[in-house]
C-alpha positions as CSV (number, residue, x, y, z in Angstrom):
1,X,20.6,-11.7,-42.2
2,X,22.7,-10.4,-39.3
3,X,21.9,-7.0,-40.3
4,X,18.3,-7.8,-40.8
5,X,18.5,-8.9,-36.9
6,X,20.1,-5.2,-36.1
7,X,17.9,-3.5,-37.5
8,X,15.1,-5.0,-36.0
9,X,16.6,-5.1,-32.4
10,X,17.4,-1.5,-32.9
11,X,13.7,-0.9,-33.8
12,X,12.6,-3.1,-30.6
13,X,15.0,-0.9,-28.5
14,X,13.4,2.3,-29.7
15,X,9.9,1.0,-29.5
16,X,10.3,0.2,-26.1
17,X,11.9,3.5,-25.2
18,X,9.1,4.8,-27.0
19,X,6.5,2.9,-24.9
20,X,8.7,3.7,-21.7
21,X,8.5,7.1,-22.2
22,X,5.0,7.0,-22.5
23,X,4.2,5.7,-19.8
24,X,5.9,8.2,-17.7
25,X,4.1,11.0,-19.5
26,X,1.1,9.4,-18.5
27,X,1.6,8.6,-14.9
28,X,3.2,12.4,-14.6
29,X,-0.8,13.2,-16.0
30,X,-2.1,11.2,-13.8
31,X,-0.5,12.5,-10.4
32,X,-0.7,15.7,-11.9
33,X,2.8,16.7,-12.5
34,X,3.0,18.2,-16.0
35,X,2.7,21.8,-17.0
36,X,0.1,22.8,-19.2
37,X,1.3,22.1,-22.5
38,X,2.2,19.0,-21.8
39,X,-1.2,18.1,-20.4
40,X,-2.5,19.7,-23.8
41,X,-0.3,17.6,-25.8
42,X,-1.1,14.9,-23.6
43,X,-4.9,15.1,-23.9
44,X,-4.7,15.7,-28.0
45,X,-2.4,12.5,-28.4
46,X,-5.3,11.1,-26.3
47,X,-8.2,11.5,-28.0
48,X,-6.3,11.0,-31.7
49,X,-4.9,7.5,-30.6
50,X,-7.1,4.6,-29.0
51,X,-4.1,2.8,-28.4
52,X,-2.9,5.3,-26.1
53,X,-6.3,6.1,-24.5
54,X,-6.3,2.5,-23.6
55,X,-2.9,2.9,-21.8
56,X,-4.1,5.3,-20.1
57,X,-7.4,3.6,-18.8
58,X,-5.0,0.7,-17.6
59,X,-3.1,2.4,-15.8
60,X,-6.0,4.6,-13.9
61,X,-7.5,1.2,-13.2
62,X,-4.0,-0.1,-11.8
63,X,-4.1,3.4,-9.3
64,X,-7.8,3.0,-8.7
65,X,-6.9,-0.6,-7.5
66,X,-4.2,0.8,-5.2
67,X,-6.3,2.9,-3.4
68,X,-8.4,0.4,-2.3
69,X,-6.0,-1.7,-0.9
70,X,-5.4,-1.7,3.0
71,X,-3.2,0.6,4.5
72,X,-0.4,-1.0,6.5
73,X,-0.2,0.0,10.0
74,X,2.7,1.6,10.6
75,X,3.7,1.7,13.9
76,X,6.6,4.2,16.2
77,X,8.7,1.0,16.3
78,X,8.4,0.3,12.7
79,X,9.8,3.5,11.8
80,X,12.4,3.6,14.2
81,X,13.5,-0.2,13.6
82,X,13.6,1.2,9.3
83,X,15.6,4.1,10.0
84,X,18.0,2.2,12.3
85,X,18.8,-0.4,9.7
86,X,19.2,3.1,6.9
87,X,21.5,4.4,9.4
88,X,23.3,1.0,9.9
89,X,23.6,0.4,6.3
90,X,24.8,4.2,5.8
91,X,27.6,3.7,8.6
92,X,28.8,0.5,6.5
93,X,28.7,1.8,3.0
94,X,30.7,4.2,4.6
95,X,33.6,1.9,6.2
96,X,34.0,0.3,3.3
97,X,34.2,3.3,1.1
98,X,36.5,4.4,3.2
99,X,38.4,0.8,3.5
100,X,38.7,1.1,-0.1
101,X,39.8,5.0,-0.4
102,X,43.1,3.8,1.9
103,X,43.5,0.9,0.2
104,X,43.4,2.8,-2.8
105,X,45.9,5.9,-2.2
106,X,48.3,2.7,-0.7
107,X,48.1,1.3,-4.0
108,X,48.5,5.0,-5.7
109,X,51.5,5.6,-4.1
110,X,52.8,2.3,-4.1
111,X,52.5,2.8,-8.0
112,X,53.9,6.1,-8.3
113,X,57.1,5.1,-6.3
114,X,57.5,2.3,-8.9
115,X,56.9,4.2,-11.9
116,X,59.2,6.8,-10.5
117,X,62.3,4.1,-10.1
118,X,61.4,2.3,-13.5
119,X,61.5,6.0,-14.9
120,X,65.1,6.6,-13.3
121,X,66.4,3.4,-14.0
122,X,65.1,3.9,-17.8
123,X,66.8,7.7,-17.7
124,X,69.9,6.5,-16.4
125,X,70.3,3.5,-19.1
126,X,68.9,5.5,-21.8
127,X,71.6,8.5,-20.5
128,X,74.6,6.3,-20.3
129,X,73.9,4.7,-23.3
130,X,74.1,8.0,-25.0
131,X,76.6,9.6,-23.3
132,X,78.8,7.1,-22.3
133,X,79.6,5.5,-26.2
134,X,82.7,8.0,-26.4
135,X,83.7,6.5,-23.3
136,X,83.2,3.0,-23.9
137,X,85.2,3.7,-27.0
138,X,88.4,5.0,-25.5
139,X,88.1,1.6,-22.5
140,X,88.0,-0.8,-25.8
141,X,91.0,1.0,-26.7
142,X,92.8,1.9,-23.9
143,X,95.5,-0.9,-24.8
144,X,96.7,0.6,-28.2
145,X,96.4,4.1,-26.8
146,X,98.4,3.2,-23.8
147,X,101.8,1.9,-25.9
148,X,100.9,4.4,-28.6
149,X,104.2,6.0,-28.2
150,X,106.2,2.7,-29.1
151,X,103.5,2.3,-31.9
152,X,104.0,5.8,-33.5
153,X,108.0,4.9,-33.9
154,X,107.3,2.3,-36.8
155,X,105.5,2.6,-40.2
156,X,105.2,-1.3,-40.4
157,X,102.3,-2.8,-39.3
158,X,103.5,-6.3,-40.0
159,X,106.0,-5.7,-37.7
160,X,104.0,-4.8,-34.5
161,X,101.7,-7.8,-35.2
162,X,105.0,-10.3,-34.9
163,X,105.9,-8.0,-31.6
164,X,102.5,-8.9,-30.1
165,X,102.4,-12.6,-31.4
166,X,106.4,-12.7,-29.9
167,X,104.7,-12.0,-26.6
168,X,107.4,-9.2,-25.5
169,X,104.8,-6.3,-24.3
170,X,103.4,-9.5,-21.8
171,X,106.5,-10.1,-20.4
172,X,107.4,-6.6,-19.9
173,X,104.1,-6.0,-18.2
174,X,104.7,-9.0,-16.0
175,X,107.5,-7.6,-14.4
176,X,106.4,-4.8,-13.9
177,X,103.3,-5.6,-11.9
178,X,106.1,-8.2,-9.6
């Protein structure tokens, strides 16, 4: 059902573009606008549909009726007051266009200074986190390489685990930093 209802909305929607555009042909026939083959076409589609004849005669009565309505006296101070208010309306358009072009390249550069520290702040994490795992490496084991020396001079591991649990290396390094 729901495509039943597209279909005929699109069909609605070209119809009435349809019926638009005709209407424009025949106003532009009645002010005299089109070339000639337009009139031609025009004037054939005229006296093959009735329909569109009609339309026509409708809208010749609707101009005919125009023309005889009264004129509106328009005086100096009419015009003036109409440009005025143009002019007016022109000048504030303006302000705020321009109002809004400041705010705007405020805003734009407000923007690209943040995007441009969230970028270096990014590059600088994404760099150290990269670079820097070789060195975060050798800081977790600064301690063994540090008493290497004294742990190169024994083959038994069991033995440098009761040397740390003994606590000698603390004391030792306790009086050195007194």
């Amino acid at each position: 059902m729901s495509n039943q209802d597209d279909l005929a909305s699109a069909d609605a929607n070209v119809e009435t573009e349809e019926f638009n555009h005709d209407n424009q042909q025949l106003v532009a026939y009645l002010d005299g606008e089109l070339d000639d083959v337009q009139s031609q076409d025009i004037e054939r589609r005229l006296s093959d549909d009735p329909e569109f004849r009609l339309r026509l005669q409708q809208l010749q009565q609707a101009w005919d009726l125009l023309d005889e309505l009264p004129q509106a006296n328009r005086d100096e101070d009419f015009t003036r007051s109409t440009v005025e208010f143009v002019a007016l309306n022109a000048r504030q358009h303006l302000a705020e266009t321009k109002q809004w072009s400041q705010a705007s390249s405020t805003r734009s550069v407000i923007w690209r200074v943040l995007a441009l520290v969230a970028v270096t702040l990014l590059g600088w994490y994404l760099g150290d986190w990269y670079f820097g795992k070789q060195h975060r490496q050798l800081l977790e084991d600064i301690e063994v390489i540090s008493e290497f020396d004294q742990y190169r001079l024994t083959d038994d591991f069991d033995f440098l685990q009761k040397l740390e649990a003994s606590g000698v290396f603390y004391a030792e390094g306790e009086s050195d930093e007194d």
